[in-house]
FIPAFI-223371 format. One record per residue: residue in three letters; x, y, z of N, C-alpha, C, CB in turn. Coordinates in steps of 0.02 Angstrom, whole numbers, padded with zeros to 5 digits, always signed. Last residue first. Glycine has a CB too. Example, Ala and Ser with C-alpha at 12.3 -4.5 7.8 and 13.67 -1.06 7.14 Angstrom:
2
SER+00642-00112+00354+00684-00053+00357+00645+00002+00394+00704-00030+00286
ALA+00660-00284+00390+00615-00225+00390+00660-00165+00390+00565-00224+00452
END
This chain:
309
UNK-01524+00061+00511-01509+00107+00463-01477+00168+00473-01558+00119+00437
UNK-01621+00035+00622-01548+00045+00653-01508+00064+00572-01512-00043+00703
UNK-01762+00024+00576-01724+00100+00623-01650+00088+00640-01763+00116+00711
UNK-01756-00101+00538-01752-00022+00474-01721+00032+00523-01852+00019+00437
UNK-01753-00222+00568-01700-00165+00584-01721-00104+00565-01634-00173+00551
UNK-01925-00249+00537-01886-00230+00623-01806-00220+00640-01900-00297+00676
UNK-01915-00235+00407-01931-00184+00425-01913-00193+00521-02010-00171+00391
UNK-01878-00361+00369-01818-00322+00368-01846-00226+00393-01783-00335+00274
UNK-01861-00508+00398-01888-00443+00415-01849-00371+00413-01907-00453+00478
UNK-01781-00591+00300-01842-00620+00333-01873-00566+00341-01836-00660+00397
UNK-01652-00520+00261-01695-00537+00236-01774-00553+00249-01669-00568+00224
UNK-01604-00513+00425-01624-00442+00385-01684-00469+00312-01528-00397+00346
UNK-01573-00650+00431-01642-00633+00478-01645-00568+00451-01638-00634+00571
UNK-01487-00659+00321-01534-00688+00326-01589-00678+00357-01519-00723+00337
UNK-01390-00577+00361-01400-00552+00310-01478-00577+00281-01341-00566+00271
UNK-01327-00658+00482-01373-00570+00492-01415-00555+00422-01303-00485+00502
UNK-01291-00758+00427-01344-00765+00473-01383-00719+00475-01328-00774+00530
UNK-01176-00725+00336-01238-00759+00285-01315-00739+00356-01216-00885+00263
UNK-01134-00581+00415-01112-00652+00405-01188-00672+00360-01093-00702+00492
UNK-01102-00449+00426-01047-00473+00428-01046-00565+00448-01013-00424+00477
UNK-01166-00325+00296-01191-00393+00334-01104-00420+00378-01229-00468+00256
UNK-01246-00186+00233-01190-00226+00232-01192-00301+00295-01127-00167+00246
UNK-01371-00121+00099-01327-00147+00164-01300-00173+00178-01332-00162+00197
UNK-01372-00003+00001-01356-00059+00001-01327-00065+00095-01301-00069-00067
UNK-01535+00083-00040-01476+00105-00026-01451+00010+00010-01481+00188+00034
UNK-01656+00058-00102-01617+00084-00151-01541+00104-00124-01656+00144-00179
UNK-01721-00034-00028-01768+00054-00006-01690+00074-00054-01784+00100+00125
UNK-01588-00131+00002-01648-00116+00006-01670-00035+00023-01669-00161+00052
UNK-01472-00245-00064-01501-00178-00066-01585-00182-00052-01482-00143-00141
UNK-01350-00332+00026-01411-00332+00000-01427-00262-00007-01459-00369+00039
UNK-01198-00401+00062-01234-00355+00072-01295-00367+00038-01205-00300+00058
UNK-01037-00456+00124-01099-00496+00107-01153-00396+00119-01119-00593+00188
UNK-00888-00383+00054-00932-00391+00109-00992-00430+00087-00951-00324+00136
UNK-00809-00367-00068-00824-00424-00041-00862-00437+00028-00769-00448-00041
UNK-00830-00230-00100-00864-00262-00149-00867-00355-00110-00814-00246-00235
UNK-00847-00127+00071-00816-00158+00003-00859-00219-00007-00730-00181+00008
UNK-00873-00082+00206-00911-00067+00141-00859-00084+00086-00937+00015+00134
UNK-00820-00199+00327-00793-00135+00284-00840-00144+00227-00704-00135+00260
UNK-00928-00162+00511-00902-00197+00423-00869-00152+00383-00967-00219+00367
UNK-00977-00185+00670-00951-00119+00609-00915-00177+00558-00875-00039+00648
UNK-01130-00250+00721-01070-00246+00700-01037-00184+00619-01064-00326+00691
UNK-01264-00240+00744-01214-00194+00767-01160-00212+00762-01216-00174+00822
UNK-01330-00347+00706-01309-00376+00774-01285-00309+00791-01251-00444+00778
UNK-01418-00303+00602-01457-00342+00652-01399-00372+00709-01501-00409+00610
UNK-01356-00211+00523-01425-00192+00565-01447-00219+00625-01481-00204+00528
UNK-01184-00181+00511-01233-00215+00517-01285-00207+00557-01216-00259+00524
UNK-01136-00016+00470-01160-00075+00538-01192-00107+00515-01199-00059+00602
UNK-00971+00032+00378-01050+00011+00389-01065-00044+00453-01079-00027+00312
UNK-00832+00099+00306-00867+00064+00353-00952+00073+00337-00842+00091+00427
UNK-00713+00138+00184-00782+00172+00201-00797+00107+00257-00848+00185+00123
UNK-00540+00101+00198-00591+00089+00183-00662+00117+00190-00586+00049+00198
UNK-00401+00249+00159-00438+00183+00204-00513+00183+00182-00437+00195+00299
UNK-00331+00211-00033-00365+00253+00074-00401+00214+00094-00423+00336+00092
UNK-00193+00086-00057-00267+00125-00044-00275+00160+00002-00321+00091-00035
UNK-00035+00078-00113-00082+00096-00041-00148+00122-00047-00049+00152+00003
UNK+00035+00125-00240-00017+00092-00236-00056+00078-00166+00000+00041-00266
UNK+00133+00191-00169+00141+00129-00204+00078+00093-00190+00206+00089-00182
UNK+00087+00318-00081+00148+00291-00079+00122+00215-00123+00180+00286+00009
UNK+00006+00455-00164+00001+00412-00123+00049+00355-00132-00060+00395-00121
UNK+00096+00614-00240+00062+00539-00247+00041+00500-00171+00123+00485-00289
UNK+00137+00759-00148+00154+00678-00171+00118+00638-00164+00201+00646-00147
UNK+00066+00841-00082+00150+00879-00126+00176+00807-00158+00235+00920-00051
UNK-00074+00817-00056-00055+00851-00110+00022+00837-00126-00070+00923-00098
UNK-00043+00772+00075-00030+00717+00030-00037+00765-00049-00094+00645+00044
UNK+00099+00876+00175+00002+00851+00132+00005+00808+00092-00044+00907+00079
UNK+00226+00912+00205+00204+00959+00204+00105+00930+00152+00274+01013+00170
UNK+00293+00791+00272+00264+00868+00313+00214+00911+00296+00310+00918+00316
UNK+00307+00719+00150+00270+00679+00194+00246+00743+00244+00317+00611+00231
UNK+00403+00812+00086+00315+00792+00059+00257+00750+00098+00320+00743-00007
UNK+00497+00790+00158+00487+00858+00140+00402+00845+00163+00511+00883+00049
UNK+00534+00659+00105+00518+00670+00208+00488+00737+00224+00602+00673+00267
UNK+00570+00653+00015+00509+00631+00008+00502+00646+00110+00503+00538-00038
UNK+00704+00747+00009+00627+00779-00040+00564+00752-00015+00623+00755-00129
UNK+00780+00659+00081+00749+00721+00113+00687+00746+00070+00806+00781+00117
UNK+00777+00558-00010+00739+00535+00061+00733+00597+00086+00778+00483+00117
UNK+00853+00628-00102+00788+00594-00134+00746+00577-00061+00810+00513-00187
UNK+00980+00660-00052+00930+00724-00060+00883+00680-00083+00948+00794-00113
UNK+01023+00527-00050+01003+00574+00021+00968+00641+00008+01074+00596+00064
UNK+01018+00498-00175+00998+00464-00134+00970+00501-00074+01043+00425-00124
UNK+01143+00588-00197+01075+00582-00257+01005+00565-00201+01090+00495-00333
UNK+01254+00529-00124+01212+00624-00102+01147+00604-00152+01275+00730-00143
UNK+01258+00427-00161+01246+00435-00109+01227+00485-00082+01276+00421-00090
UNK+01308+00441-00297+01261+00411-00291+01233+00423-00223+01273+00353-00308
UNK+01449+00504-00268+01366+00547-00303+01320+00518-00274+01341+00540-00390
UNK+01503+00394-00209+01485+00465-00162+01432+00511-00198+01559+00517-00149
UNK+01524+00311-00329+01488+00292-00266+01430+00355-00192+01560+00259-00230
UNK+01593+00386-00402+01498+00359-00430+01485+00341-00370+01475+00283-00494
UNK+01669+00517-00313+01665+00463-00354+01599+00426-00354+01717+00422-00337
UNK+01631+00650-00266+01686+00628-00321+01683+00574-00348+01747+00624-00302
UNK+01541+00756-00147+01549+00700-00171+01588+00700-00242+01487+00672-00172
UNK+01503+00887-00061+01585+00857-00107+01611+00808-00134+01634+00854-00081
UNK+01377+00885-00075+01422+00846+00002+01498+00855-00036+01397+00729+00028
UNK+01258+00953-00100+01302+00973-00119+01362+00938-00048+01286+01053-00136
UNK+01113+00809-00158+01173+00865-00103+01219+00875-00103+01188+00861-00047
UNK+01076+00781-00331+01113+00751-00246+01133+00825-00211+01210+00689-00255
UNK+01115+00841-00483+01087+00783-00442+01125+00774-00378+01089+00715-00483
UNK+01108+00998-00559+01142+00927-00542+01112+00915-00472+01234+00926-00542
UNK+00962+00954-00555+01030+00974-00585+01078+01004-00556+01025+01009-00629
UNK+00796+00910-00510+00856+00929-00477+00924+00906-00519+00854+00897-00405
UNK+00646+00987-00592+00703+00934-00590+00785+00974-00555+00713+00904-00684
UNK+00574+01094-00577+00557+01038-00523+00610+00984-00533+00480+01004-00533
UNK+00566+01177-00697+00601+01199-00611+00586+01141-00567+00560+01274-00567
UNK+00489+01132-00764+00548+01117-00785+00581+01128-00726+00571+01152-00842
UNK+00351+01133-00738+00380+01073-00733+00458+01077-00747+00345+01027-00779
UNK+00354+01260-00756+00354+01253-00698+00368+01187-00661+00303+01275-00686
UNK+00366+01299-00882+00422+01314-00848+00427+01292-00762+00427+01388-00860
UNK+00327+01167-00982+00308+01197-00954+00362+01235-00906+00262+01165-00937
UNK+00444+01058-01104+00360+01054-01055+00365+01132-01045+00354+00996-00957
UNK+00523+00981-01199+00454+01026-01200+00398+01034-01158+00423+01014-01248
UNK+00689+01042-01147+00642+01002-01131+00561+01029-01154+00653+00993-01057
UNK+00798+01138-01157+00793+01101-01229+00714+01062-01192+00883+01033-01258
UNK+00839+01184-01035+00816+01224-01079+00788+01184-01128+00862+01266-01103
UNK+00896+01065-00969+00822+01076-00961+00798+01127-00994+00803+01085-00897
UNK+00987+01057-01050+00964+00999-01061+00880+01041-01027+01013+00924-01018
UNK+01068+01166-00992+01076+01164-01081+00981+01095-01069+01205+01104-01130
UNK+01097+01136-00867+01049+01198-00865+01033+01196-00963+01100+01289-00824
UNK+01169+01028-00868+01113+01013-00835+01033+01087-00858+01149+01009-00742
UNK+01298+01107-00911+01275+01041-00954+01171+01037-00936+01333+00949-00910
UNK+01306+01176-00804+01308+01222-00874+01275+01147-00901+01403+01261-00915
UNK+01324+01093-00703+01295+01138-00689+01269+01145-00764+01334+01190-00652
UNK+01348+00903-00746+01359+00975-00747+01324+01028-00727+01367+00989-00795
UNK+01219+00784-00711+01255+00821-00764+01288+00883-00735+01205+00841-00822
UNK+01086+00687-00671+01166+00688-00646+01213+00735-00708+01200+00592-00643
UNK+00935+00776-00615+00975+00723-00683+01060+00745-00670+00941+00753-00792
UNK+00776+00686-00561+00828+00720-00567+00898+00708-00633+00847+00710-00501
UNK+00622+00713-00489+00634+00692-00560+00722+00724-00544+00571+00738-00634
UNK+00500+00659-00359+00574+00674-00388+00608+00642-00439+00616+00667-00344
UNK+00365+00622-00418+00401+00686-00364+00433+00709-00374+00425+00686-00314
UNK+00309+00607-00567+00339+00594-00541+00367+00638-00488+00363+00573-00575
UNK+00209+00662-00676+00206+00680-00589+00257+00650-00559+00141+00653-00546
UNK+00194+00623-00815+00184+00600-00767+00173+00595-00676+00207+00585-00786
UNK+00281+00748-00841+00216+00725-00872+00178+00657-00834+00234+00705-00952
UNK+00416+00716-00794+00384+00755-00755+00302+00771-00778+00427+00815-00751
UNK+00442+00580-00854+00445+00599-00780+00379+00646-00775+00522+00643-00757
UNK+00447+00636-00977+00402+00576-00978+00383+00573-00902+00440+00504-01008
UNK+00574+00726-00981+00507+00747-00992+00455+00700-00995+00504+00780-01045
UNK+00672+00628-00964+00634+00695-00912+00563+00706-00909+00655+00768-00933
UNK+00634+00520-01058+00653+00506-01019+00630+00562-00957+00711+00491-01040
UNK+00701+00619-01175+00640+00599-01177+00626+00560-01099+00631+00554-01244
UNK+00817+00683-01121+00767+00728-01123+00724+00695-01121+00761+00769-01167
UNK+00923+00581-01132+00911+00635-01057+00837+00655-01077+00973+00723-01049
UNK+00979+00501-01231+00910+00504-01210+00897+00527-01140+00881+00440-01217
UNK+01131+00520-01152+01082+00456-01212+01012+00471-01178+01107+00343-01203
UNK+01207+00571-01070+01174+00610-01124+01146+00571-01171+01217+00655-01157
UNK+01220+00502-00950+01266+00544-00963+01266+00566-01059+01336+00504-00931
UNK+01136+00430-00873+01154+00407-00934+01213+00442-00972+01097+00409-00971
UNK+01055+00472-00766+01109+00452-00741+01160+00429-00828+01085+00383-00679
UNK+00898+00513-00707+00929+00509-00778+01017+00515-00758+00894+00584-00835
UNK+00797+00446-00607+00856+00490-00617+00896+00461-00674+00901+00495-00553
UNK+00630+00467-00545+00676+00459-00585+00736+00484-00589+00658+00468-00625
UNK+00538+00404-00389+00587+00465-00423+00590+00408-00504+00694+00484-00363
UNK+00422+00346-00361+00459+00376-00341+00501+00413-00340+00466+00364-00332
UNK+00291+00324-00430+00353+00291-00432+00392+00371-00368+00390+00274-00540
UNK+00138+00340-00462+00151+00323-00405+00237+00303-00384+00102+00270-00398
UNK+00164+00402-00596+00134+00439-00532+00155+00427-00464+00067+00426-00526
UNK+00281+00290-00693+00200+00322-00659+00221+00375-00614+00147+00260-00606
UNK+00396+00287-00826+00373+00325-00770+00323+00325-00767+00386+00378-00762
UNK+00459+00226-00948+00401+00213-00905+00366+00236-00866+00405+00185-00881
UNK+00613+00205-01032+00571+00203-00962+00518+00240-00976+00606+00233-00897
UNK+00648+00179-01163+00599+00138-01138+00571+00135-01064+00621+00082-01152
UNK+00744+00285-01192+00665+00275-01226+00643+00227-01192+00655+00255-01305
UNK+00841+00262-01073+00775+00332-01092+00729+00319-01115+00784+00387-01139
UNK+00827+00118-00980+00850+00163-01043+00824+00211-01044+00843+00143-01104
UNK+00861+00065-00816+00819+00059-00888+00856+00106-00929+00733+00080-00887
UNK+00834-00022-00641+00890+00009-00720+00829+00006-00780+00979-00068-00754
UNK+00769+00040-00516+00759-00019-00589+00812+00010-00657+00653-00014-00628
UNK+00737-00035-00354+00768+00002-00410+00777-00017-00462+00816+00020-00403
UNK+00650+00016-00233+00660-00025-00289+00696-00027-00324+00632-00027-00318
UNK+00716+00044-00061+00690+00062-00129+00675-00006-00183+00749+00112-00162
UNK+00795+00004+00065+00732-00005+00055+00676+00014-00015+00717+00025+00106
UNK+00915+00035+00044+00880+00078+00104+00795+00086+00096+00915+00162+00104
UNK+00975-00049-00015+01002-00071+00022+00952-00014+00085+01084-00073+00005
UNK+00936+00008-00148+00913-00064-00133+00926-00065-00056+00956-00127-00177
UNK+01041+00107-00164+00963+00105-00178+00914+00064-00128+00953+00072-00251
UNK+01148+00049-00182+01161+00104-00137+01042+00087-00117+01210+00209-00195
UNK+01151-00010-00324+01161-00053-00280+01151-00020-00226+01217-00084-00283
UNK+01104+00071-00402+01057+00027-00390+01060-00012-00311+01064-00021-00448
UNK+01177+00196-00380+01129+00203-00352+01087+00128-00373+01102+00273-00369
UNK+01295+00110-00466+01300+00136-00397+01253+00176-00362+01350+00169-00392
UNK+01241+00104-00584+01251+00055-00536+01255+00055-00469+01293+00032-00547
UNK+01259+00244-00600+01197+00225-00612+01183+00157-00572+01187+00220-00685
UNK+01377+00276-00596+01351+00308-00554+01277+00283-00551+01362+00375-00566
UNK+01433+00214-00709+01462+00186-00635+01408+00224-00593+01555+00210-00611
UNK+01286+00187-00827+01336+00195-00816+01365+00185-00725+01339+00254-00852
UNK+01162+00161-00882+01213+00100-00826+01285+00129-00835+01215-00003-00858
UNK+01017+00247-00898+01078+00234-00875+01122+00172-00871+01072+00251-00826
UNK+00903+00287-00765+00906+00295-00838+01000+00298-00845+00856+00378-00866
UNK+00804+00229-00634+00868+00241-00645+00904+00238-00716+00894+00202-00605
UNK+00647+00242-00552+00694+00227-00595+00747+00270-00617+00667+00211-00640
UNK+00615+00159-00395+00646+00200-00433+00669+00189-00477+00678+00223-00415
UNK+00466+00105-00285+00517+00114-00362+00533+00188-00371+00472+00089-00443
UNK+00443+00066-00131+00435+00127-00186+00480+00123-00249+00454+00199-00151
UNK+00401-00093-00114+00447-00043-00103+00434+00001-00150+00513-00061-00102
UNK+00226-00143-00092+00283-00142-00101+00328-00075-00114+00284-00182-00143
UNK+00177-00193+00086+00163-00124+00020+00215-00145-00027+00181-00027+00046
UNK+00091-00294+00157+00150-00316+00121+00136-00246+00055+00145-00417+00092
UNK+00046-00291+00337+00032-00276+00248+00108-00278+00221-00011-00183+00225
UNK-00012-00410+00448+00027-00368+00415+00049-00356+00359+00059-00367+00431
UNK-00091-00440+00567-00108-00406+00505-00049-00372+00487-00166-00360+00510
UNK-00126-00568+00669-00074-00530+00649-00085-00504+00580-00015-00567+00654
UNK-00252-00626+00778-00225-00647+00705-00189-00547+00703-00315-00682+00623
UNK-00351-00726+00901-00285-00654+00906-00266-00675+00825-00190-00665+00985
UNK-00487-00738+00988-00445-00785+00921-00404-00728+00921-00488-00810+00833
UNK-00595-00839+01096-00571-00784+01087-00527-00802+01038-00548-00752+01142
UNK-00765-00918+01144-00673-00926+01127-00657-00844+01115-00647-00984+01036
UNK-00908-00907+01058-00866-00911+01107-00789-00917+01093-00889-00961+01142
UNK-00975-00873+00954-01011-00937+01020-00989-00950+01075-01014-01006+01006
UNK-00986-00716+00881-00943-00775+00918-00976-00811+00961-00886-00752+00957
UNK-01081-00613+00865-01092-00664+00823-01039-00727+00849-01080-00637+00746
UNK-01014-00498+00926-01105-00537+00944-01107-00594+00911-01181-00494+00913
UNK-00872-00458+00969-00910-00478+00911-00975-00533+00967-00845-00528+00837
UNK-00753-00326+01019-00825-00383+01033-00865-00404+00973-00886-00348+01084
UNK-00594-00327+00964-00667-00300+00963-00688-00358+00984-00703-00272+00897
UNK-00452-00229+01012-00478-00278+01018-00554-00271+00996-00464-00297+01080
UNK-00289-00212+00946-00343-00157+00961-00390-00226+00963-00361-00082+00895
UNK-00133-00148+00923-00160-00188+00926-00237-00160+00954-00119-00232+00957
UNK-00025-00027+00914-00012-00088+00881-00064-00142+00895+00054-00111+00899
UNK-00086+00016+01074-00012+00043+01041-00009-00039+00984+00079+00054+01124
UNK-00242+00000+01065-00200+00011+01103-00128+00014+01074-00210-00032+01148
UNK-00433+00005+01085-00360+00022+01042-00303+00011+01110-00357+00122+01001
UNK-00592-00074+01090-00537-00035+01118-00474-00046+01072-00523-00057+01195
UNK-00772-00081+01040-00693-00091+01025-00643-00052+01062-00678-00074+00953
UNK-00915-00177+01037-00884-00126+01064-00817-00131+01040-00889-00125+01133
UNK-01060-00289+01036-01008-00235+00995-00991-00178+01028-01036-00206+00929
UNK-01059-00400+01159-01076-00357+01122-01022-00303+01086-01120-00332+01157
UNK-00970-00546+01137-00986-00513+01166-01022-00463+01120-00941-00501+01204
UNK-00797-00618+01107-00877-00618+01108-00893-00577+01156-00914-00685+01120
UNK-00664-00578+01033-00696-00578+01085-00767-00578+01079-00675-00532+01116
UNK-00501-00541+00947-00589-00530+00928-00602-00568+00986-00631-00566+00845
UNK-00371-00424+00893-00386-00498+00937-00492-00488+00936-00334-00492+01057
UNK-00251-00408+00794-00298-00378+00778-00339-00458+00856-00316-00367+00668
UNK-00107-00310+00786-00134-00359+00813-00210-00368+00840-00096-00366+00854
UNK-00041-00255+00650-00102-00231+00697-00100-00310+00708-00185-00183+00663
UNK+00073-00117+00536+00052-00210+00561+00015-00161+00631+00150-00295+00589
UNK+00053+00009+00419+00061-00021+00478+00032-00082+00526+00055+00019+00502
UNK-00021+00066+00335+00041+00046+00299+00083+00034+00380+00078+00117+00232
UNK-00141+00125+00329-00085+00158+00359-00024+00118+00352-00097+00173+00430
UNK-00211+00045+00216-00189+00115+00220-00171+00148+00254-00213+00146+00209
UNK-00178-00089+00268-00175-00046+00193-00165+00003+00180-00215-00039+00162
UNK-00259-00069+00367-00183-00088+00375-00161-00071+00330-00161-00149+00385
UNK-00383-00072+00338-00346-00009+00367-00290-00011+00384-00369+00017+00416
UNK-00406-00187+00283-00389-00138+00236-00380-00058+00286-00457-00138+00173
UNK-00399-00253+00404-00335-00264+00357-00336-00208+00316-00335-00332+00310
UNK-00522-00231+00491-00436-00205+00492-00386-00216+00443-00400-00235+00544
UNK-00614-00299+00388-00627-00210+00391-00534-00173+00407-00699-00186+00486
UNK-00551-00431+00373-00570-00374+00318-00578-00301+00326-00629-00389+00293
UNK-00578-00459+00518-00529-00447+00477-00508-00407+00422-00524-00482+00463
UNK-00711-00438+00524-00670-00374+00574-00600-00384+00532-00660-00393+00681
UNK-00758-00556+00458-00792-00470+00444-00748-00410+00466-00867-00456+00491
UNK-00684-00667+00501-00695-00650+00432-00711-00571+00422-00755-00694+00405
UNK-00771-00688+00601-00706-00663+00619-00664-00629+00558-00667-00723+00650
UNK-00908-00714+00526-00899-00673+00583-00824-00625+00595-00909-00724+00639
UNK-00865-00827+00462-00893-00773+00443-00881-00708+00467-00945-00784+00449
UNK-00705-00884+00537-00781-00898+00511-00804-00840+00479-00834-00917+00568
UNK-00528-00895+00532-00581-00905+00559-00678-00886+00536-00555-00875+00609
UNK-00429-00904+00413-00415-00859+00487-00466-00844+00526-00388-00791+00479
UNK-00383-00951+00270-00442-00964+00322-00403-00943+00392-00474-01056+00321
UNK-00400-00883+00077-00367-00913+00150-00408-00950+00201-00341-00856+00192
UNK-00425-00737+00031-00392-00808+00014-00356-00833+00073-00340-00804-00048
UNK-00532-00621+00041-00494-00640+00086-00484-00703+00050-00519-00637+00156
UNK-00575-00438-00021-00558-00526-00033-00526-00560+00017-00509-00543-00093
UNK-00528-00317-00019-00595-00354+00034-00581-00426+00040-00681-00348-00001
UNK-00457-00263-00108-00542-00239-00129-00581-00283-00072-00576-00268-00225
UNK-00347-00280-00073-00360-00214-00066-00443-00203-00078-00311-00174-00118
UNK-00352-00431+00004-00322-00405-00051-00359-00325-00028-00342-00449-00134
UNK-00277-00545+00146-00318-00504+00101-00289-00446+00063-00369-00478+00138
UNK-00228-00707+00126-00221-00657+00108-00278-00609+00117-00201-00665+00055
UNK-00199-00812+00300-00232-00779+00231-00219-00718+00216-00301-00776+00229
UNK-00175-00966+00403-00167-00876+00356-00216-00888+00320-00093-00848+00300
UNK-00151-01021+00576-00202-01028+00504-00163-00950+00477-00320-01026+00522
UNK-00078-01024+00679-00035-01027+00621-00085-01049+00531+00028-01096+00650
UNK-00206-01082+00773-00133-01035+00781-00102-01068+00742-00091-01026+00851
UNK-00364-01095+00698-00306-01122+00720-00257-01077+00741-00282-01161+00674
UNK-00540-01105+00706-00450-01065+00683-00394-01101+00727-00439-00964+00711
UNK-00654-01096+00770-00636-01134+00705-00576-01113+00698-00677-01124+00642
UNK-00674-01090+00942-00659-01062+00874-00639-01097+00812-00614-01023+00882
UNK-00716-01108+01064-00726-01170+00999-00699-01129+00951-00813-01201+00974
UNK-00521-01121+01109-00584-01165+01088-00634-01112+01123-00589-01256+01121
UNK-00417-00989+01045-00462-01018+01101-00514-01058+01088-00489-00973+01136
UNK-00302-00946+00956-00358-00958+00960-00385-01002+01038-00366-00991+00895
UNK-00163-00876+00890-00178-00871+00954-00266-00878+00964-00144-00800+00978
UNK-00107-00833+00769-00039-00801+00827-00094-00859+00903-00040-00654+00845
UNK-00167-00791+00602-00165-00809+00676-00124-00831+00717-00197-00842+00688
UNK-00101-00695+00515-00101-00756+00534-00125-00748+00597-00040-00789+00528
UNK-00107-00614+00353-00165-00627+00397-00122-00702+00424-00256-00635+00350
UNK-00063-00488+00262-00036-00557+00281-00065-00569+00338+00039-00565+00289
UNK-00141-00385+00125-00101-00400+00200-00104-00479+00196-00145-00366+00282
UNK-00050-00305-00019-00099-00364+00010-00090-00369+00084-00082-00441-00023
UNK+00002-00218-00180-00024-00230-00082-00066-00281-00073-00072-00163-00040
UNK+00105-00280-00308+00025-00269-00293+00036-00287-00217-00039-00328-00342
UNK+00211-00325-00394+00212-00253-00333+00111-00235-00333+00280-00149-00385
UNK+00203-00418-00437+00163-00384-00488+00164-00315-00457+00087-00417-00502
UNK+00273-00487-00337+00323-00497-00421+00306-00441-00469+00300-00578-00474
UNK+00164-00502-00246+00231-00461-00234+00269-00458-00319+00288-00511-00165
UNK+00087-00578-00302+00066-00531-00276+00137-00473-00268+00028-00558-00212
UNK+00193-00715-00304+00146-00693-00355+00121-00597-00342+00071-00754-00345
UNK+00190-00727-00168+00240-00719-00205+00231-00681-00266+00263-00774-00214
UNK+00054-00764-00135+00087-00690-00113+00150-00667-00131+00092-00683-00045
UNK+00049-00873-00215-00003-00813-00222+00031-00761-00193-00074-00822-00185
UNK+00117-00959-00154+00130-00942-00214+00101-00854-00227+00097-01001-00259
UNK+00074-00957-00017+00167-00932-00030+00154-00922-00106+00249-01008-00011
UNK-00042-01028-00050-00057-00953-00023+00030-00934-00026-00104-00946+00073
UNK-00002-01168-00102-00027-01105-00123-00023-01048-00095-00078-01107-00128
UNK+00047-01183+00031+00094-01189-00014+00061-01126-00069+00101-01275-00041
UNK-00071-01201+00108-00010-01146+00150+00037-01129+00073+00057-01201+00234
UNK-00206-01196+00014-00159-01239+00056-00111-01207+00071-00136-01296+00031
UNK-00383-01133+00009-00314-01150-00015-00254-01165+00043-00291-01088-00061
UNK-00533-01214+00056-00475-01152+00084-00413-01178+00051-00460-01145+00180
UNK-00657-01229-00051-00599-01264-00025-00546-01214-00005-00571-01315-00077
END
């Protein structure tokens, strides 16, 4: 039973609350006979899954393959499908394929991924601490007030900044930079800032990676204007890391890499090799299908694809 528009708002609400990626699948644009509608959705999830209905098996297969490459360039695609033999053209934001398996019509559906915002955490409530939540938020971040002992820091977060003005500076750093966090920083004094990272038990090389005092040297004075150099040296560090490899920083918030592909044997269609594709194993290596039909006449004979393996 295809879940109902209402559901699917829950689910992606849901999806978002848990900062879990998903794309947003609508169709924009069907042509009889197609089973789809303009303004059918669905979710897909990072492992393939599709919740929803945005047209048949078939249309089903190219979706899945583009969405999870939407996933991982973390960029909307107008994704349009066409009968015919397998072939594909690109073009600025949109890209078209032939599918063998369509009876006909043509169907256009809008892929667009929902990453969520890079978290930051913010150790603290003091004025300067508020004043990067509120500063934060407004340029697309997460931002999360917390405490020393009880922040948290992953890999995939974005910064930390210890803003607390000496409650639990250290445990808090040093949880950062044991973690990988990119940018680890901490709002203190020159002399104050240089006492705190002496006292930290890590490594000297993790210790040179936290920025003391915090933010670009702008002449900033009040929590608002710190907060705002903190901020602006945090988008230069990560614009740094984006130049210089995905080595110098995590992959952005959970974003998968892009998906592995596969041809189906029996029409030549390209599929994404994930756990929700239709597949079968044979001769010990697994094949991939992009509808119950192909997967069926491969069943029946499966030695007159073997050469397209």
């Amino acid at each position: 039973m295809t879940p109902t528009v209402d559901i699917l708002t829950a689910r992606a609400n849901d999806l978002a609350s848990r900062r879990e990626p998903f794309v947003h699948a609508t169709v924009v644009r069907a042509q009889h006979p197609t089973s789809a509608h303009a303004g059918d959705t669905a979710l897909v999830m990072p492992s393939g899954e599709i919740q929803g209905f945005v047209g048949g098996n078939c249309v089903e297969s190219s979706v899945r393959e583009y969405s999870l490459q939407v996933l991982a360039s973390q960029e909307p695609l107008l994704l349009r499908v066409v009968p015919g033999e397998p072939s594909r053209s690109a073009g600025d934001g949109a890209v078209e394929v032939s599918n063998p398996c369509l009876s006909g019509g043509a169907i256009e559906i809008f892929l667009q991924p929902r990453i969520p915002a890079p978290r930051v955490l913010v150790v603290g409530t003091t004025p300067v601490a508020q004043a990067l939540e509120t500063l934060g938020s407004g340029v697309g971040l997460a931002m999360e007030l917390t405490d020393g002992e009880s922040a948290a820091p992953r890999a995939d977060d974005a910064a930390l900044i210890v803003a607390s003005h000496g409650k639990a500076e250290e445990i808090a750093l040093e949880a950062a930079l044991r973690a990988g966090v990119p940018y680890v920083a901490l709002v203190a004094s020159g002399t104050r800032g240089a006492a705190v990272l002496e006292s930290l038990d890590v490594d000297p090389a993790q210790r040179a990676r936290v920025f003391t005092p915090a933010g670009l040297q702008l002449g900033a004075r009040t929590p608002g204007e710190i907060a705002l150099s903190i901020l602006a040296q945090l988008i230069q560090e990560r614009a740094k890391s984006r130049h210089t490899g995905p080595a110098a920083q995590p992959a952005p918030v959970s974003a998968p890499a892009a998906a592995a592909t596969a041809t189906d044997p029996v029409c030549g269609m390209t599929v994404a090799a994930s756990e929700s594709t239709l597949r079968l194993e044979h001769n010990g290596a697994t094949v991939y299908f992009c509808s119950p039909g192909c997967r069926a006449a491969f069943r029946k004979d499966p030695e007159r694809y073997a050469l397209t393996l």
